[in-house]
C-alpha positions in Angstrom: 127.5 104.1 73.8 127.6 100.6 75.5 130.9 98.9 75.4 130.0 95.7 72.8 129.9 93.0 75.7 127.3 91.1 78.0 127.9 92.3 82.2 128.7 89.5 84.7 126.3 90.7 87.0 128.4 89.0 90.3 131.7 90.6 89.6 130.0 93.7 87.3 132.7 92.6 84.5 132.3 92.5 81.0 132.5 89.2 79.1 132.1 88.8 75.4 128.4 88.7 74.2 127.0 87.6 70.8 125.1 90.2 68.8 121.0 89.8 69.4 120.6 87.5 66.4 122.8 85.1 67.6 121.8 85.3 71.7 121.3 82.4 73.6 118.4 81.4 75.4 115.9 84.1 76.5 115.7 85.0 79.7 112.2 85.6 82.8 111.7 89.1 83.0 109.4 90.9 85.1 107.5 93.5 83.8 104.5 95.7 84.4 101.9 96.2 81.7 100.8 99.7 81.4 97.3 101.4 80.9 98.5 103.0 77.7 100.1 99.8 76.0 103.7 100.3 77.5 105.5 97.2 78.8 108.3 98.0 81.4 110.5 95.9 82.6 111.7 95.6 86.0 113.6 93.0 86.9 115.6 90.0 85.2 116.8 86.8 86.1 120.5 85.7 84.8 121.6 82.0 83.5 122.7 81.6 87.5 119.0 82.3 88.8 120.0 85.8 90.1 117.2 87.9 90.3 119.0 91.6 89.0 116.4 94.8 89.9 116.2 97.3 87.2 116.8 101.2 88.6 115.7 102.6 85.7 114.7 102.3 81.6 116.9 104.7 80.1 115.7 104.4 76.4 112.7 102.0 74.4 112.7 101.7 70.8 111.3 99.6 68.2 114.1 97.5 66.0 113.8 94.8 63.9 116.8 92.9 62.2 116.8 92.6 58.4 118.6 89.0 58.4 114.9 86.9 60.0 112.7 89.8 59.3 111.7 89.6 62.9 111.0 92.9 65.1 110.5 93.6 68.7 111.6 96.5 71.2 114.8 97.2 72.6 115.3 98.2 75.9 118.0 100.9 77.1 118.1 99.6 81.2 120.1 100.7 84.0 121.5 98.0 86.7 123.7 97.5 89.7 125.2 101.3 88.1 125.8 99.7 84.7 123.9 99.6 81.3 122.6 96.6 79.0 120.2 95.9 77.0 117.1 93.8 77.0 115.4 92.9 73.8 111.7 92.2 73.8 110.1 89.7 70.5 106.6 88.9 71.2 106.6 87.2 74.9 109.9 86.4 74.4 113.3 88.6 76.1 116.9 88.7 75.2 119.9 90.2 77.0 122.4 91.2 74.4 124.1 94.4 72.1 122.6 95.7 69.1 123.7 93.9 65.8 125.5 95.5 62.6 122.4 93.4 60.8 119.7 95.7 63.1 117.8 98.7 62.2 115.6 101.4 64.4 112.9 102.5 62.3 112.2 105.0 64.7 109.7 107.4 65.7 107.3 107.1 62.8 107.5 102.7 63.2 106.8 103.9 66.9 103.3 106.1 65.9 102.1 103.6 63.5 102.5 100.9 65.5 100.0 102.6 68.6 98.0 103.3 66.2 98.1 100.9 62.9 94.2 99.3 62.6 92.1 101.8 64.3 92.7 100.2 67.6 93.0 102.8 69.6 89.9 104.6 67.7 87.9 101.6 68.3 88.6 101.3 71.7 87.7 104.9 72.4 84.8 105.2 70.1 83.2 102.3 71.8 83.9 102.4 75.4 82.0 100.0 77.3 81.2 100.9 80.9 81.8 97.3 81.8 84.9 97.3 80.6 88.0 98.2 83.1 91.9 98.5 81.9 94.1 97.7 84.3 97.9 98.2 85.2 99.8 94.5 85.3 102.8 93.1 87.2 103.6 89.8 85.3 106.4 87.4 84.7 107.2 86.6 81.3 109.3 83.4 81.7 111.8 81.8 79.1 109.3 79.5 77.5 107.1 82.4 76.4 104.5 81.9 79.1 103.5 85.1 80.8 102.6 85.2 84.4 100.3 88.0 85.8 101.1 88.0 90.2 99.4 91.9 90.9 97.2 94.2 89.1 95.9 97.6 90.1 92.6 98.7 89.9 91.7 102.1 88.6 91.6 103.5 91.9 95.3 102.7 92.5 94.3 99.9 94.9 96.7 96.8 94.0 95.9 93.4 94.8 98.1 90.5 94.5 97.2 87.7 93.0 97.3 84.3 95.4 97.2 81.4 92.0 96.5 81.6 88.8 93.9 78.7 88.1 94.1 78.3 84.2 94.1 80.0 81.1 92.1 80.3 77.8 91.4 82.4 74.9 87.7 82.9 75.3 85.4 86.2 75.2 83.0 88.6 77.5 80.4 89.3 75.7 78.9 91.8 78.5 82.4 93.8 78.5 83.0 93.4 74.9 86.5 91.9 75.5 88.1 89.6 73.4 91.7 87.5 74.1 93.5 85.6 76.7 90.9 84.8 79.7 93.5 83.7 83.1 91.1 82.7 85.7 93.0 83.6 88.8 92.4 83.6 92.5 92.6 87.1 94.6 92.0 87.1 98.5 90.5 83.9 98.2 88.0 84.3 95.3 88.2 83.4 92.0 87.7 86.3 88.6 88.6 86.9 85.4 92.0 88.8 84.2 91.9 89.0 80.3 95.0 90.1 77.9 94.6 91.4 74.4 98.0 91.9 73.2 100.0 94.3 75.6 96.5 95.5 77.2 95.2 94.2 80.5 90.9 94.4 81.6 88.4 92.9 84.4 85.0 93.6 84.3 83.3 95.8 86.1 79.7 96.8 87.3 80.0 100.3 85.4 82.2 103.2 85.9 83.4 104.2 89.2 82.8 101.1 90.6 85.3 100.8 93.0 85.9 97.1 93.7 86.9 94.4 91.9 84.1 91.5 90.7 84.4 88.0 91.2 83.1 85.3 88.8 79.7 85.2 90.2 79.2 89.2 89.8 80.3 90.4 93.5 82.5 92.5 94.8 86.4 91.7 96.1 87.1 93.6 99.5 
């Protein structure tokens, strides 16, 4: 069990932290966006602007707290040899400890939330060849903007992403994707990155294709 206190990531002391409900201000966290709708975390930045890398996620669960009604994810991480948590609502992360006033609903919250809607029935039951999900590498900062800097393409080749030119919720109609449209810039050609919720596609010319496509339908090498 964690000792009920926030770490001083200089010195690796403990100093008294307020429970979740009653955190501060949110902290940028880096995090990778998974293929199956997993969102990892792997680094952090503290109130001093030190970056802290994450070794490993021991433990994820959903919780929600019964005092706002709100709900999120609470993350079990590893650091520096120590243990904290990080506490995920919406775009938006916390360090802190678990509240008295929080509850786990567990692994039946955890089924019906990857599955609640038929999303994941829709998505299979109408795969469209043009449509390619992709692993993420994004910043979600303070404010509640996320940043995407990398993706990988579904051969494993990653590409880093040079600028991100703007942002939109708008549609492809020929990929049948629907959400957040980021126009970005990747080795010197613009393309399309869109995000539905925790999910991450490009388009692509059908499956197998193994390069990336830039706005006007050609490939990235």
């Amino acid at each position: 069990m964690l000792p009920q206190g926030k770490i001083n990531w200089i010195s690796g002391e403990l100093i008294v932290m307020p429970p979740i409900d009653q955190a501060d201000q949110p902290i940028d966290v880096a995090v990778i966006f998974q293929n199956d709708n997993k969102v990892i975390p792997v680094s952090f930045w503290t109130p001093d602007d030190e970056e802290v890398q994450i070794d490993r996620v021991a433990e994820i669960l959903n919780a929600a707290t019964f005092k706002d009604h709100g709900s999120g994810s609470r993350y079990k991480v590893l650091a520096r040899g120590l243990a904290t948590y990080l506490f995920r609502i919406g775009d938006l992360w916390y360090e802190g400890r678990p509240s008295d006033d929080m509850r786990i609903p567990g692994i039946h919250t955890r089924r019906a939330g990857a599955y609640y809607g038929g999303k994941k029935i829709i998505d299979k039951r109408y795969d469209n060849p043009f449509k390619a999900p992709v692993r993420v590498a994004a910043v979600c900062y303070a404010i509640g903007d996320v940043t995407p800097y990398a993706f990988w393409w579904e051969n494993g080749e990653h590409y880093e992403i040079d600028k991100v030119i703007g942002q939109e919720r708008a549609a492809s109609v020929r990929a049948g994707i629907i959400g957040l449209r980021y126009a970005i810039c990747v080795r010197g050609r613009e393309t399309y990155l869109y995000r539905d919720d925790d999910c991450w596609y490009m388009e692509r010319r059908g499956k197998g294709h193994l390069h990336v496509l830039d706005v006007h339908g050609r490939p990235i090498v």
